[in-house]
ROLO-688961 format. One record per residue (C-alpha): residue number from 1; residue in one letter; x, y, z. Coordinates in pm, 1 decimal, m for minus. Layout:
REM ROLO-688961
    n  res        px        py        pz
  NUM    A         X         Y         Z
...
//
This chain:
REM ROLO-688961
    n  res        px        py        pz
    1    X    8076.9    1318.6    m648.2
    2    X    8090.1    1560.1    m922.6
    3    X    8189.9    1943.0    m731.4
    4    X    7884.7    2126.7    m755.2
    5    X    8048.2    2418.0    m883.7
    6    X    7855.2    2650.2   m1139.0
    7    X    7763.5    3017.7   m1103.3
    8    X    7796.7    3348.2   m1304.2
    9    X    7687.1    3386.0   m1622.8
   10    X    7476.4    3052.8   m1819.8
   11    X    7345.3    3110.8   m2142.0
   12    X    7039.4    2833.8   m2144.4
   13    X    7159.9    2785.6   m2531.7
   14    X    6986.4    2770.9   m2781.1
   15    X    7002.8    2406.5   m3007.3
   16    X    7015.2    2453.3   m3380.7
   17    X    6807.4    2265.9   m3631.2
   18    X    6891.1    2137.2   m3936.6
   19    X    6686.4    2136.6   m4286.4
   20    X    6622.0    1781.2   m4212.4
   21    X    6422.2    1842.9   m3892.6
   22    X    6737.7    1755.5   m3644.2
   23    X    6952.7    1873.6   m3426.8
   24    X    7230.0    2066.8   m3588.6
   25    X    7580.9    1935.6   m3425.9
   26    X    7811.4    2173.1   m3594.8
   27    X    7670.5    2481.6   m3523.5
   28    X    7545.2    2464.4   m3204.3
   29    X    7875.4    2344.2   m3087.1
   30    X    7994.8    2644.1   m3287.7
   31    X    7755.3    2880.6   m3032.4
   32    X    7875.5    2716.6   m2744.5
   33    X    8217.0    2767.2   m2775.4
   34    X    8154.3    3148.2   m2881.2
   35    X    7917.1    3160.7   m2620.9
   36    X    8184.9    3063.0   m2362.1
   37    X    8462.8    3267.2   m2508.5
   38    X    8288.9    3583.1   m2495.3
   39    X    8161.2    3649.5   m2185.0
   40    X    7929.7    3289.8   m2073.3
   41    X    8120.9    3183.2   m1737.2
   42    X    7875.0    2816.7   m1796.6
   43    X    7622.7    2702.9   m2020.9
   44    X    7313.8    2490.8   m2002.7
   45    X    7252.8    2261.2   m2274.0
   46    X    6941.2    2123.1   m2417.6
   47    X    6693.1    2298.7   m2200.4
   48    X    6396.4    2524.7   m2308.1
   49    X    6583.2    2709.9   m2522.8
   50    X    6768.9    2427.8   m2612.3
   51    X    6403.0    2279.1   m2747.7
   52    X    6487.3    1936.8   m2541.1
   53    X    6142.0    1822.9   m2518.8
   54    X    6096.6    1880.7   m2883.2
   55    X    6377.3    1563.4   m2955.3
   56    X    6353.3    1190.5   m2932.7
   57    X    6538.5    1046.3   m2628.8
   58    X    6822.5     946.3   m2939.1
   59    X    6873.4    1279.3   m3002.6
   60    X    6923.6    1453.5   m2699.8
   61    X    7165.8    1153.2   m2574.4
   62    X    7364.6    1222.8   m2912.6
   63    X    7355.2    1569.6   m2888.7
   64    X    7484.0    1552.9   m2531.4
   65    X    7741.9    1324.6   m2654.1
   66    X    7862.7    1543.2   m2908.1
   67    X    7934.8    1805.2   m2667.9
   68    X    8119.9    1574.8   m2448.3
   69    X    8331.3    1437.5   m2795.9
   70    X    8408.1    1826.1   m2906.8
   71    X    8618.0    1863.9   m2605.1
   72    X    8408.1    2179.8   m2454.2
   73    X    8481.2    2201.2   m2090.1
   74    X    8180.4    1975.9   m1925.9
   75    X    8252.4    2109.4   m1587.9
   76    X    8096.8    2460.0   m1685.0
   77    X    7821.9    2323.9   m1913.6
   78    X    7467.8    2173.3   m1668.8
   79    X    7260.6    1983.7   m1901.7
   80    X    6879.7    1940.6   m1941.4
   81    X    6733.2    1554.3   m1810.5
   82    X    6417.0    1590.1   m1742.6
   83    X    6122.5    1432.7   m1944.0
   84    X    5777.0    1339.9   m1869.8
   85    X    5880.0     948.2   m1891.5
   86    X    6081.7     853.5   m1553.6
   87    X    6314.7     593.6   m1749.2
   88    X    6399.0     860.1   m1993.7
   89    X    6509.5    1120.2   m1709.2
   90    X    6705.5     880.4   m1572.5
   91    X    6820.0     776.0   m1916.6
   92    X    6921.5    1114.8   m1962.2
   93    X    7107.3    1170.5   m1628.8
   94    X    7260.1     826.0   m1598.0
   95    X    7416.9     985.0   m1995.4
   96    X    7500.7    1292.4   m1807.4
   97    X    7642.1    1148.8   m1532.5
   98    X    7874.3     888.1   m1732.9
   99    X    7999.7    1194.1   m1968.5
  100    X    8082.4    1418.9   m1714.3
  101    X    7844.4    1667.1   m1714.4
  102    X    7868.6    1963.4   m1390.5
  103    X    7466.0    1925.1   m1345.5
  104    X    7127.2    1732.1   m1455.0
  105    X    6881.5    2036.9   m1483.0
  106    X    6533.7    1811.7   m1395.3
  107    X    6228.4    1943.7   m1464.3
  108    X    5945.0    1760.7   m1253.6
  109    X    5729.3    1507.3   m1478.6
  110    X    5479.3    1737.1   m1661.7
  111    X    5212.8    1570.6   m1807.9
  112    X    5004.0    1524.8   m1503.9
  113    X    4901.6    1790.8   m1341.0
  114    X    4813.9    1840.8    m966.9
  115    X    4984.7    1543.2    m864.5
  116    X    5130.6    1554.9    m439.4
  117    X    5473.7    1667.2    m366.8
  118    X    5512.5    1224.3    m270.0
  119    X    5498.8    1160.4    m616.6
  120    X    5753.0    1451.8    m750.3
  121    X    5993.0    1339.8    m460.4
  122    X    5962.2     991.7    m573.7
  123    X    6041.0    1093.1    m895.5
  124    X    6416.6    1271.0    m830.2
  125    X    6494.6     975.1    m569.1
  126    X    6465.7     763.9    m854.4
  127    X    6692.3     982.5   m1018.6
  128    X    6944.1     982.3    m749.2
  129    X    6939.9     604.5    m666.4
  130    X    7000.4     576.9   m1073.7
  131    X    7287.7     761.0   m1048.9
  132    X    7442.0     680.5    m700.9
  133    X    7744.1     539.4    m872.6
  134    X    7827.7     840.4   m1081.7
  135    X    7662.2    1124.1    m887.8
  136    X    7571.1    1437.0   m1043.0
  137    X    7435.2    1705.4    m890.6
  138    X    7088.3    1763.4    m943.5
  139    X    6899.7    2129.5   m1042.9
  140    X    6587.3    2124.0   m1019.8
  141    X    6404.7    2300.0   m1294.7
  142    X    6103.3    2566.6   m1150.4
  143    X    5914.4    2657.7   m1460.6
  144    X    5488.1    2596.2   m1376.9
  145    X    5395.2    2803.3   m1650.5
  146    X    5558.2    2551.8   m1861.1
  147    X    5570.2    2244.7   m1707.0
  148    X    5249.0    2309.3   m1453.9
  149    X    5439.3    2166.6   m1134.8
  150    X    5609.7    2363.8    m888.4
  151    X    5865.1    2245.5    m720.3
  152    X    5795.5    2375.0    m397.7
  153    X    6041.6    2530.7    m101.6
  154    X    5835.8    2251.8     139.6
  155    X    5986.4    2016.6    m112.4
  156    X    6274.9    2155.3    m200.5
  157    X    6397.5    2106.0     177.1
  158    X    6228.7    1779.1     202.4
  159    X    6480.3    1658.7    m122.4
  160    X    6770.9    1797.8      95.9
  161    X    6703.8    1686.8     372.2
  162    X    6671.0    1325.1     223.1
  163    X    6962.5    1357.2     m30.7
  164    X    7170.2    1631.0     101.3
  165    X    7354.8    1793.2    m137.2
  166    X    7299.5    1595.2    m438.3
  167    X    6986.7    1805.2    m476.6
  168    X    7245.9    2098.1    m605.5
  169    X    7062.1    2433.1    m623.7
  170    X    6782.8    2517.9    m873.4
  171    X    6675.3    2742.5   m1192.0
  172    X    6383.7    2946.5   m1131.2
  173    X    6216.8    3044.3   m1444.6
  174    X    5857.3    3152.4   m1258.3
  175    X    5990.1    3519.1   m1279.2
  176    X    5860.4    3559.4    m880.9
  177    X    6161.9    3690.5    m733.5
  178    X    5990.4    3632.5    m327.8
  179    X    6042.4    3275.6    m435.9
  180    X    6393.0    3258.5    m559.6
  181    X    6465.8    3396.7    m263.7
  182    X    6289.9    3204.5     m55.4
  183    X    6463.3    2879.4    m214.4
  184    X    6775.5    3039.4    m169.0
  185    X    6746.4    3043.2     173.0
  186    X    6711.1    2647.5     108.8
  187    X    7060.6    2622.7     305.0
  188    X    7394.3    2778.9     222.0
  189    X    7534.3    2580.7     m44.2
  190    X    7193.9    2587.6    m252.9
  191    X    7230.3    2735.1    m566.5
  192    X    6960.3    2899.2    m685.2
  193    X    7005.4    3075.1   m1042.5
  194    X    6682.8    3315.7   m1161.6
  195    X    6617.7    3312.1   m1559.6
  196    X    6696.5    3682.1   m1584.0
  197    X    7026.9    3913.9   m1630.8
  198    X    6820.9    4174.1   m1397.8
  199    X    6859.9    3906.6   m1116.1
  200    X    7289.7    3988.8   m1105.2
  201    X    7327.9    4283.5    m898.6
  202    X    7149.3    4040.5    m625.0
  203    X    7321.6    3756.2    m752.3
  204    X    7622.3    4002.6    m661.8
  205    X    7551.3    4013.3    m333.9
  206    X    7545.3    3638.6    m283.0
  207    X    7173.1    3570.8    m241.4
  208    X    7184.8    3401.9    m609.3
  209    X    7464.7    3158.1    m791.0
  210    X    7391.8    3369.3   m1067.7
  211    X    7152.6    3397.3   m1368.2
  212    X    7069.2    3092.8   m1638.1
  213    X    6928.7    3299.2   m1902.0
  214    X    6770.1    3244.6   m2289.8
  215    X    6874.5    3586.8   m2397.6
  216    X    7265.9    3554.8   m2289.1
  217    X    7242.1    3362.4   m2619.2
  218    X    7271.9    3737.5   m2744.8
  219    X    7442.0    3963.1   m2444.5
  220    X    7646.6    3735.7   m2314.8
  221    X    7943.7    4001.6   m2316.2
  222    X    7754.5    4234.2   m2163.6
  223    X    7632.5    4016.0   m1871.0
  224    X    7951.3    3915.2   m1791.8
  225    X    8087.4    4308.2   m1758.0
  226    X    7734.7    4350.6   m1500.3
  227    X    7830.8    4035.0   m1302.1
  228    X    8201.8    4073.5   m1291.3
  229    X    8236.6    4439.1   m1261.3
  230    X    7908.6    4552.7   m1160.2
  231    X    7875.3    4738.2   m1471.1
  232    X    7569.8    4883.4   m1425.8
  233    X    7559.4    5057.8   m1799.2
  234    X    7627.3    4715.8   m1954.4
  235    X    7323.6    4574.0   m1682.8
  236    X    7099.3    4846.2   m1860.4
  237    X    7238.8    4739.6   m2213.6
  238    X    7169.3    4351.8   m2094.6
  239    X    6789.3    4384.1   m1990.8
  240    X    6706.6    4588.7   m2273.7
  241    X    6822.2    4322.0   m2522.1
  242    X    6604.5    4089.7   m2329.8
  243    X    6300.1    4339.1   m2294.2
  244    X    6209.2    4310.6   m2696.8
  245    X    6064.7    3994.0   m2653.4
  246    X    5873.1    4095.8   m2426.0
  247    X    5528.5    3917.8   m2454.8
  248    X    5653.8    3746.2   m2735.1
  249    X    5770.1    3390.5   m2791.5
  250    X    6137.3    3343.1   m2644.9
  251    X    6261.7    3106.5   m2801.0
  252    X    6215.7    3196.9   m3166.7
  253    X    6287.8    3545.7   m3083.7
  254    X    6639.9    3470.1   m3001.9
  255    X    6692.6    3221.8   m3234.8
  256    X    6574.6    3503.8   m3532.9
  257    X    6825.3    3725.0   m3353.2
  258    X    7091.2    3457.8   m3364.8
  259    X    7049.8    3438.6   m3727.8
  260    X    7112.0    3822.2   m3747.8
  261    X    7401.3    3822.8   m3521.6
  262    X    7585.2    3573.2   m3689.7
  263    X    7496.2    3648.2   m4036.6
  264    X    7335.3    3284.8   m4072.2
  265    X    6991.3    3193.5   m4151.1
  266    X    6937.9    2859.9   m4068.1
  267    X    6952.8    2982.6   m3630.6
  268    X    6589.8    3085.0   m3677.0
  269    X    6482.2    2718.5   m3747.3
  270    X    6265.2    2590.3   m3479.2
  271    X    6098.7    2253.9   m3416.5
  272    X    5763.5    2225.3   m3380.1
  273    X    5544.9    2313.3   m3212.4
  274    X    5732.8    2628.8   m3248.7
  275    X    5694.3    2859.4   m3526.9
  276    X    5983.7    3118.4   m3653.6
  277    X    5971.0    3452.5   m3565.9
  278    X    5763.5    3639.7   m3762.4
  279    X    5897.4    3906.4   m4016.6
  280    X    5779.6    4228.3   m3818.5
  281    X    5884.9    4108.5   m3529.2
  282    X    6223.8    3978.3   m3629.6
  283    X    6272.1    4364.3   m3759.9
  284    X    6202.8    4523.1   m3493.0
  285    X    6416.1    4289.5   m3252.9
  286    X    6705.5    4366.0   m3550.8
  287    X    6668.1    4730.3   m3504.4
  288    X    6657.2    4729.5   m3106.4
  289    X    6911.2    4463.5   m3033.7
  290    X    7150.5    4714.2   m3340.2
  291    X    7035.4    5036.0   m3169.7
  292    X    7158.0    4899.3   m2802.6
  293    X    7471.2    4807.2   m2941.0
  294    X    7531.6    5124.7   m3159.5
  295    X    7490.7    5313.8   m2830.3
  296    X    7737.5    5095.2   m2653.2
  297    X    7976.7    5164.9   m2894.4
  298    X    7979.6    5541.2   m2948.5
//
């Protein structure tokens, strides 16, 4: 079995898109690598911010692929699976699983809503039997706003219980901190990573792996001083970056700030149903995300 082994800093990254509507190879392998050079101890691929759902089952698998062919070091990058269709998430983790991927990040099947904890556990032991031979370790993915299924802590410990630690630790992007910690306390070796920088000085003290956040994409440097160090300026610094999209869409917030930070327009592409950034609000991201950096430099 793969060594269930990630923790510290993840940038979910962000997947660029091309002027002919696809995913963008050469530059967001060009993130990734500058992403884990300056300050990402992981990554995780093709997941919200990554736009996964918004690409054919082709293009994700080619997309993973083309991670695995660039050489980047798989056994710090987890890797988004989940779909709504159970052959594609196991398409998608079987791909994983065969390239060498650290984790499957599963999100529970979100088109129907309400459905019992049964039918999401049958779900991820389909998953697991699909992959027995190459074994990856499983995340679940908690995101109900998005997806509108929990994964719950009852079921949580029912998918250890039954599959030990395949089930590998989980990303908790509900922003409800009582539950993160509650999953946490899963069992020891449960890795449990919030979607938020502010999450590290816990994470420090072992109750979290860590943090698997969208705007890392952007602070990654200074994330990696708060977790390391306990820097708490460069903390401060962090959470502020993330703070100006605040009630604003994620995703093509960072993606406009992307654009600025590297000097290259085509990061604020989205696919749809996303729409770019608008103009005022890419400004005033520009001038906040300058101003924090201005300050950490004088």
């Amino acid at each position: 079995m793969t060594k269930a082994s990630l923790s510290g800093v993840i940038a979910a990254v962000a997947t660029a898109v091309g002027e002919n509507g696809k995913p963008d190879a050469d530059r967001s392998l060009s993130l990734a690598r500058h992403l884990l050079d300056n300050g990402c101890d992981g990554l995780n691929v093709l997941g919200t911010t990554g736009e996964a759902t918004s690409f054919s089952l082709a293009q994700r698998m080619a997309m993973m692929s083309a991670y695995a062919e660039a050489g980047l070091p798989l056994e710090r990058l987890m890797v988004g699976t989940g779909a709504a269709a159970l052959a594609d998430a196991v398409a998608l983790s079987r791909h994983a699983a065969e390239l060498g991927f650290a984790g499957a990040l599963v999100l529970p099947p979100f088109y129907y809503k309400g459905v019992p904890d049964d039918g999401l556990h049958d779900f991820i032991a389909a998953i697991v039997a699909a992959t027995a031979d190459r074994p990856i370790p499983i995340y679940l993915y908690h995101f109900p706003a998005n997806s509108g299924l929990p994964w719950s802590v009852a079921l949580i410990r029912r998918l250890r219980d039954a599959f030990g630690s395949r089930i590998a630790g989980l990303k908790d992007s509900s922003g409800n901190m009582a539950y993160a910690r509650e999953a946490a306390g899963v069992a020891k070796d449960f890795a449990v990573f919030p979607s938020t920088e502010a999450a590290l000085p816990e994470a420090r003290t072992g109750t979290f792996a860590g943090c698997i956040s969208a705007t890392a994409n952007l602070n990654a440097d200074l994330c990696a001083r708060a977790w390391r160090d306990g820097d708490n300026a460069a903390l401060e610094a962090a959470v502020t970056i993330r703070q100006l999209f605040d009630g604003k869409p994620l995703v093509s917030g960072v993606k406009a700030l992307l654009a600025h930070i590297h000097g290259d327009p085509a990061w604020a592409r989205v696919m749809p149903p996303l729409t770019a950034y608008s103009a005022a609000d890419r400004t005033l991201a520009v001038a906040g995300h300058d101003r924090v950096r201005a300050k950490r430099v004088a």
